[in-house]
N, C-alpha and C positions, 0 to 999 in steps of 0.2 A: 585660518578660519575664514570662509566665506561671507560675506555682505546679505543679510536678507534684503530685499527691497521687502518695502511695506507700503500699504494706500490705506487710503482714511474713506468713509462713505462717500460719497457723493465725488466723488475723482474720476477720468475715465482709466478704462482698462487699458494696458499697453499690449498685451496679448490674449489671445486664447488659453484657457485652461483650467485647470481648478483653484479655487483658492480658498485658505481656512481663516478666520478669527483667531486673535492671540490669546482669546481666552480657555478657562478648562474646561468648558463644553467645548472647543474645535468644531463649530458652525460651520458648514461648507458651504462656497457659492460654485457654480460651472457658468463660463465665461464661454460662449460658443465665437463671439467675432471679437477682434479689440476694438476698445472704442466705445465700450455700454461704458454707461455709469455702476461704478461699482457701489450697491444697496444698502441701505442702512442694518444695524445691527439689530438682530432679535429681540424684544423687550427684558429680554430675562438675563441678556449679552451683557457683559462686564467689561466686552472688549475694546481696545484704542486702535486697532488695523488689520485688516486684511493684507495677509501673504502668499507668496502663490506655492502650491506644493504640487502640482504636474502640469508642464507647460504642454497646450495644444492635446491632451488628453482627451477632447471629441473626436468620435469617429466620423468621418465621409459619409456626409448622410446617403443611402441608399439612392438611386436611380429612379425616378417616379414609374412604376410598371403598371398604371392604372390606362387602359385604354383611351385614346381619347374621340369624342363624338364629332 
């Protein structure tokens, strides 16, 4: 059986990706760089930690194709 890693609010991110709440609402946060502070929980959240459920799961943001002056 595998290890989950888990974070608690105010921790930084170690990666990129998504991550859910251990509680039975499953709250989602999307992590676009590591290194944010991962956010406190919903008021209505019962939960002790954030874990990550798809690593690096942002897409390449687009190419800016706006002309420039």
């Amino acid at each position: 059986m595998a290890v989950v890693e888990t974070h608690t609010p105010g921790t930084y991110t170690p990666r990129a990706g998504l991550y859910e709440c251990d509680c039975a609402g499953r709250h989602r946060w999307q992590i676009d760089l590591a290194g944010h502070l991962f956010p406190p929980f919903p008021p209505d959240c019962s939960a002790g930690s954030w874990r990550e459920t798809e690593t690096g799961s942002m897409p390449s943001p687009a190419p800016d194709s706006s002309p420039q002056a």
